[in-house]
Biopython code that builds the backbone (N, CA, C, O; Angstrom):
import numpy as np
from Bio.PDB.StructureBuilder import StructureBuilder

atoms = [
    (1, "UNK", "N", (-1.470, -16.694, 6.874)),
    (1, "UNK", "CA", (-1.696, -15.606, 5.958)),
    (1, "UNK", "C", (-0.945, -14.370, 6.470)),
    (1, "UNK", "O", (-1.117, -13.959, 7.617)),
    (2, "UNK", "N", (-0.103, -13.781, 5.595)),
    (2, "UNK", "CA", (0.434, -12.520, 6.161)),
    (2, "UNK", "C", (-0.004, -11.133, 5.890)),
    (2, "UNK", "O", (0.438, -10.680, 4.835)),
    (3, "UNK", "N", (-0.569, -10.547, 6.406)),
    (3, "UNK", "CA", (-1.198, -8.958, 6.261)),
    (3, "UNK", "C", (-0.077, -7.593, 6.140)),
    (3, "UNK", "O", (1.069, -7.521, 6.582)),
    (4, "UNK", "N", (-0.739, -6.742, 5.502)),
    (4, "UNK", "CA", (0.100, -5.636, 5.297)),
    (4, "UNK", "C", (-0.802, -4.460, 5.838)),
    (4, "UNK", "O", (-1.915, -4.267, 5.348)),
    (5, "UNK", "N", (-0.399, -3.829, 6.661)),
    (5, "UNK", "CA", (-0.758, -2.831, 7.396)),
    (5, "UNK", "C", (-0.970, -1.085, 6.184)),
    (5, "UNK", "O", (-0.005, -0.369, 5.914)),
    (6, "UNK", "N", (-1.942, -0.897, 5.849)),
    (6, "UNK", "CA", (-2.184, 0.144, 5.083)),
    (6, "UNK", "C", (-3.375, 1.083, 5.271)),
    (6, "UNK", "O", (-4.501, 0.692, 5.581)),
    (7, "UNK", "N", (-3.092, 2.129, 5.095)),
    (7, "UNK", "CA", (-3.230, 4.067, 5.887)),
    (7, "UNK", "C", (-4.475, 4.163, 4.980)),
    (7, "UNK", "O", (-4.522, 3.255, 4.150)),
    (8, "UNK", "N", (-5.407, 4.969, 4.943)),
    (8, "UNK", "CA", (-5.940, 5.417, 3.631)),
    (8, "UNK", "C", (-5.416, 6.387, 3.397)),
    (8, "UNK", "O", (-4.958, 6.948, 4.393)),
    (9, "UNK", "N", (-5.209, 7.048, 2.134)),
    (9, "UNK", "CA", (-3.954, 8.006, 2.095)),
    (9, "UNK", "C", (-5.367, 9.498, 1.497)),
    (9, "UNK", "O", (-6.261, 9.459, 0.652)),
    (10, "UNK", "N", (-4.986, 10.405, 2.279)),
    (10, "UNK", "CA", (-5.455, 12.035, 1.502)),
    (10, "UNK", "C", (-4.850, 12.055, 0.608)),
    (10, "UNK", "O", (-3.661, 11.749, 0.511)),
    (11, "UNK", "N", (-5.922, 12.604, -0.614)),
    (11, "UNK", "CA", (-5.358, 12.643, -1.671)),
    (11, "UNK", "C", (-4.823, 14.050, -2.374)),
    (11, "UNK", "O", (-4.197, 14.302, -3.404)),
    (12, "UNK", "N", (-5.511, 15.009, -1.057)),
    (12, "UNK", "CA", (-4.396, 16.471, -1.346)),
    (12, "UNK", "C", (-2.973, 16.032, -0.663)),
    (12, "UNK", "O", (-2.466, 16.956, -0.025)),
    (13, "UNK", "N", (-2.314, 14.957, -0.666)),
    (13, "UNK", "CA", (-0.990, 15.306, -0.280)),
    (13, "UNK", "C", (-0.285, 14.263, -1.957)),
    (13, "UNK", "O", (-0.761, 13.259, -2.486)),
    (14, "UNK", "N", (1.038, 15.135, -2.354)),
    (14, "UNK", "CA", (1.422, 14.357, -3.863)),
    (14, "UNK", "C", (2.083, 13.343, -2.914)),
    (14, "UNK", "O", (2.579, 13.511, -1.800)),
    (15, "UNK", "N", (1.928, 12.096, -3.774)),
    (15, "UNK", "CA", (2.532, 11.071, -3.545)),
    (15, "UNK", "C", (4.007, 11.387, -3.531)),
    (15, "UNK", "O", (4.663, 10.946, -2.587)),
    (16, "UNK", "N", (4.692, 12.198, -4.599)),
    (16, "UNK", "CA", (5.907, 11.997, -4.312)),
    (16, "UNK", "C", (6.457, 12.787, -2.953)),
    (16, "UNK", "O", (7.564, 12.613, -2.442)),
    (17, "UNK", "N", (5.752, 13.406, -2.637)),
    (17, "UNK", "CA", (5.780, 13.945, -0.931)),
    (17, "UNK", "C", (5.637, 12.840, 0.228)),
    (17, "UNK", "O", (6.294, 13.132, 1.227)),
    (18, "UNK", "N", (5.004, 11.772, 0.301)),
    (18, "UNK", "CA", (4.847, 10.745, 0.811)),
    (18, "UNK", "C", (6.007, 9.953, 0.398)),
    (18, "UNK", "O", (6.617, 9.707, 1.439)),
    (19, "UNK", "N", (6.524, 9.510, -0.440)),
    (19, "UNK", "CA", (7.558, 9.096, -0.959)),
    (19, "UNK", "C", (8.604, 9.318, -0.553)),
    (19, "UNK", "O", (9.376, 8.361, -0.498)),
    (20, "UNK", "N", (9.067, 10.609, -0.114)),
    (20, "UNK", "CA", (10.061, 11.061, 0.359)),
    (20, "UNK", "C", (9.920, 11.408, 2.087)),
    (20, "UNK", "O", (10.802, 12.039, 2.670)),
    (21, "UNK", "N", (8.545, 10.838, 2.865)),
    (21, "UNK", "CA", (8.361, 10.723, 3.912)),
    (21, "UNK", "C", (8.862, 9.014, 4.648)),
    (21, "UNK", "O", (9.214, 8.583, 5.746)),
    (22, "UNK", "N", (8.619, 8.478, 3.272)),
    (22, "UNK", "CA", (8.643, 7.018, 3.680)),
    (22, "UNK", "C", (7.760, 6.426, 3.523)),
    (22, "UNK", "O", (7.517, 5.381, 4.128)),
    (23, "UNK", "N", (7.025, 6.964, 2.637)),
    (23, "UNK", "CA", (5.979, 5.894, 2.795)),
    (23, "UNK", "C", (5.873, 5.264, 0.868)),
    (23, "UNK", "O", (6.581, 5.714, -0.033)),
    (24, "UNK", "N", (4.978, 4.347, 0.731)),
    (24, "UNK", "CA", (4.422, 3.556, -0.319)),
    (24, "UNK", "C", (3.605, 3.742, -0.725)),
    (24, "UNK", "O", (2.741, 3.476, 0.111)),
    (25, "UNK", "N", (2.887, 4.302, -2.162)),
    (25, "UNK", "CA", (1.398, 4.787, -2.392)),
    (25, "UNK", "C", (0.879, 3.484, -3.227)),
    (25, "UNK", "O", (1.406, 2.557, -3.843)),
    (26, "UNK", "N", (-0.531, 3.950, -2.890)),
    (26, "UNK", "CA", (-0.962, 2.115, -3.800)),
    (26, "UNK", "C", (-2.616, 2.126, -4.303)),
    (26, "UNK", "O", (-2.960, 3.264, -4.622)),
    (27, "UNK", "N", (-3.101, 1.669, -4.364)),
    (27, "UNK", "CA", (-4.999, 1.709, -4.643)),
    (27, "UNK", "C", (-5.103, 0.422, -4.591)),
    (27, "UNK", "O", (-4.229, -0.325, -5.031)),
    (28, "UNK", "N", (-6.536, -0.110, -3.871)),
    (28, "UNK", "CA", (-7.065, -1.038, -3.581)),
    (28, "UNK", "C", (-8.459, -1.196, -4.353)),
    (28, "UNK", "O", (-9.273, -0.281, -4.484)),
    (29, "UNK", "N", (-8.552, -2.005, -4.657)),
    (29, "UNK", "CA", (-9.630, -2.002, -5.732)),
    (29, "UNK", "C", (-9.843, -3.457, -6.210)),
    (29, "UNK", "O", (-8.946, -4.283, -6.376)),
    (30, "UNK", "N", (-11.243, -3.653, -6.417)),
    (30, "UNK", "CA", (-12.273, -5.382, -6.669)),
    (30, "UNK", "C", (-13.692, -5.250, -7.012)),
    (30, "UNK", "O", (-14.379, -4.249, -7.213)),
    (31, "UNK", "N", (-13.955, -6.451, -7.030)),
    (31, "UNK", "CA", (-15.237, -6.265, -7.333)),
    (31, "UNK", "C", (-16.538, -5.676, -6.334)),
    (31, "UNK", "O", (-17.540, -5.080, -6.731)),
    (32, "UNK", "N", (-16.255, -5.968, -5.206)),
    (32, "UNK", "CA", (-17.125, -5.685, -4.389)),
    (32, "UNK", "C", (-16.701, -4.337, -3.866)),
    (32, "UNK", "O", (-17.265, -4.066, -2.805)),
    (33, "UNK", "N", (-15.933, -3.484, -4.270)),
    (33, "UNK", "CA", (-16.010, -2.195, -3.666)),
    (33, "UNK", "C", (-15.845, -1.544, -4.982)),
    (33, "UNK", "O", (-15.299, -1.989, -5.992)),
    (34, "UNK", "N", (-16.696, 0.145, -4.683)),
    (34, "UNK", "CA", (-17.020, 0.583, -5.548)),
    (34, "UNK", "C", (-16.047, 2.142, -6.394)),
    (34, "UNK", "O", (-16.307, 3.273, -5.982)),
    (35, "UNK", "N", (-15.312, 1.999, -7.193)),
    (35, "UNK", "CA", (-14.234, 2.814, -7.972)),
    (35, "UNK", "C", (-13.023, 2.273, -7.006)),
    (35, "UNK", "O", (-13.446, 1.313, -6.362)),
    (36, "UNK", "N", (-11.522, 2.603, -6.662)),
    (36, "UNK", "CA", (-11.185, 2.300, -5.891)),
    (36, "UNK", "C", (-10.911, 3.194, -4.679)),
    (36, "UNK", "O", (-11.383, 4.282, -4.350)),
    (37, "UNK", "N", (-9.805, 2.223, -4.001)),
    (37, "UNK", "CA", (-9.044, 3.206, -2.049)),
    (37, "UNK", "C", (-7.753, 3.986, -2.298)),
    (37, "UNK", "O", (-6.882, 3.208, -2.686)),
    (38, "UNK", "N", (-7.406, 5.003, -2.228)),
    (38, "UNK", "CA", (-5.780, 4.924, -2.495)),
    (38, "UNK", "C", (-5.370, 4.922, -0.792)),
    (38, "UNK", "O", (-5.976, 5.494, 0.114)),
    (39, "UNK", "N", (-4.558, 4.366, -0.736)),
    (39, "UNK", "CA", (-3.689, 3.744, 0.592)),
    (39, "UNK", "C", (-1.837, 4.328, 0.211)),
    (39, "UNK", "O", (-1.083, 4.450, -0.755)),
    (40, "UNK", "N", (-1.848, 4.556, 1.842)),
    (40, "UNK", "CA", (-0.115, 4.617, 1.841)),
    (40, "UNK", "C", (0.048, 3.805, 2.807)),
    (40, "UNK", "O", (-0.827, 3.640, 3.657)),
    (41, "UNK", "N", (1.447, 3.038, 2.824)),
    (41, "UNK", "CA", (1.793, 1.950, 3.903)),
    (41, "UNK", "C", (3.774, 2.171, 3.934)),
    (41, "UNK", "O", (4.614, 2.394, 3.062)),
    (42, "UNK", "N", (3.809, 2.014, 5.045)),
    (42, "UNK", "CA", (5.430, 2.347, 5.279)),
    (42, "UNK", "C", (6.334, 1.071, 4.595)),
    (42, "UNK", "O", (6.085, -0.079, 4.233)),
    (43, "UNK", "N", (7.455, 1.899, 4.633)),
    (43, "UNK", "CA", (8.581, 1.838, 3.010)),
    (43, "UNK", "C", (9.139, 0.295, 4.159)),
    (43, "UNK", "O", (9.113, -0.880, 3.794)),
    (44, "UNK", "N", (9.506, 0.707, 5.270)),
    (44, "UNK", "CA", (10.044, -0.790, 5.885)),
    (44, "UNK", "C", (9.235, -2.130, 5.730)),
    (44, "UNK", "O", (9.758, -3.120, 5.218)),
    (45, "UNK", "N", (7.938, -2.126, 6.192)),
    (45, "UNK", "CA", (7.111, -2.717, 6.031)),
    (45, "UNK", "C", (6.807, -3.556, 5.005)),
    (45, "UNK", "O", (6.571, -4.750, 5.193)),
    (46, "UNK", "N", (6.786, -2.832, 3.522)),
    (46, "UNK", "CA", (6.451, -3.238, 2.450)),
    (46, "UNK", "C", (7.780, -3.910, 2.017)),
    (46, "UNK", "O", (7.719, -5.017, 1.483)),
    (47, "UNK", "N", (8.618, -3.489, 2.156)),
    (47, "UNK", "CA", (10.046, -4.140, 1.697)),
    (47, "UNK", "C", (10.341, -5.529, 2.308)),
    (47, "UNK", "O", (10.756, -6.515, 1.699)),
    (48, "UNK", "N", (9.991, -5.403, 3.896)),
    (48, "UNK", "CA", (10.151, -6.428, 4.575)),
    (48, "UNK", "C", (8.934, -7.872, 4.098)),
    (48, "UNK", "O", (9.260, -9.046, 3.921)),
    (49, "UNK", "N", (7.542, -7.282, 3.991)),
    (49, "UNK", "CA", (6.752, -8.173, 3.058)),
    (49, "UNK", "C", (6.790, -8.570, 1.920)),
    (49, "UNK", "O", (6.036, -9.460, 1.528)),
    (50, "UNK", "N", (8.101, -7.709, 0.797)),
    (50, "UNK", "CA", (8.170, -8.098, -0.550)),
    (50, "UNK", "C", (9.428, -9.795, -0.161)),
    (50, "UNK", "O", (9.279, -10.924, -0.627)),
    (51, "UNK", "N", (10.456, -9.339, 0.739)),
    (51, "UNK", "CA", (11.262, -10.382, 0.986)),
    (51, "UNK", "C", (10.947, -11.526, 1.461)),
    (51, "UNK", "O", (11.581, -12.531, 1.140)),
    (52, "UNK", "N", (9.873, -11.564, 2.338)),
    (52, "UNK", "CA", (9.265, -12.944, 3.047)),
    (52, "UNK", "C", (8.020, -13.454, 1.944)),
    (52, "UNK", "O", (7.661, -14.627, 2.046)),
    (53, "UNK", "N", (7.513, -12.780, 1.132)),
    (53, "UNK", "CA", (6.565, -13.322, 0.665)),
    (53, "UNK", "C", (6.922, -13.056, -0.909)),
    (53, "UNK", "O", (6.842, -11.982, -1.504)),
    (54, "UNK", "N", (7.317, -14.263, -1.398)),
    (54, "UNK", "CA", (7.698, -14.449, -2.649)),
    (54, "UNK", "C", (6.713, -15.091, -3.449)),
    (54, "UNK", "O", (6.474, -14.770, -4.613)),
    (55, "UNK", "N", (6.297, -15.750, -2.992)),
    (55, "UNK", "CA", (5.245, -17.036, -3.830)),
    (55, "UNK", "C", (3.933, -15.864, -4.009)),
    (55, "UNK", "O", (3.621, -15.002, -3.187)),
    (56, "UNK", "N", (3.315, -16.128, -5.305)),
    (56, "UNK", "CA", (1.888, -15.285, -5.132)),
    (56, "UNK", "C", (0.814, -16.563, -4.454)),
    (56, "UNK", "O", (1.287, -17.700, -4.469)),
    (57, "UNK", "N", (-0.321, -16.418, -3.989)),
    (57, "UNK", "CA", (-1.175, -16.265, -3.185)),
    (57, "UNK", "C", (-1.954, -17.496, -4.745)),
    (57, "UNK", "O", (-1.992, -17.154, -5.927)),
    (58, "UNK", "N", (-2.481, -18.927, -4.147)),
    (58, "UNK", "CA", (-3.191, -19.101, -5.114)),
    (58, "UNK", "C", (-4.154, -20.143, -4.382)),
    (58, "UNK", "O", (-5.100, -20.643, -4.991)),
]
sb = StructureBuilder()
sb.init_structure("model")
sb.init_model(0)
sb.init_chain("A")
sb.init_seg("    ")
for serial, (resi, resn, name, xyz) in enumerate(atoms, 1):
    if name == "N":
        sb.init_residue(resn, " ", resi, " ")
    sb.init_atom(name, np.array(xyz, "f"), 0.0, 1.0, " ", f" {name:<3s}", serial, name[0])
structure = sb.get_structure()
């Protein structure tokens, strides 16, 4: 299983400020947790997990 390493992100900072730090903005959200998380996770990281992990998860 491969994991992705993700921040909880403050939400006084604009995403597109993070964006231009490097990083990835995102929300986590299911049934068992309640409204959702917003998370930031670095721009290498996520790129490098979009390339190795192609297949979805079933």
């Amino acid at each position: 299983m491969t994991t992705l390493k993700a921040e909880k992100r403050d939400m006084s900072t604009k995403a597109k400020k993070l964006r231009r730090e490097g990083y990835v903005t995102g929300n986590v959200f299911g049934r068992e947790i309640e409204g959702s998380i917003p998370v930031k996770m670095g721009k290498r990281d996520v790129e490098r997990f979009m390339k190795t992990c192609t297949k979805a998860a079933r």
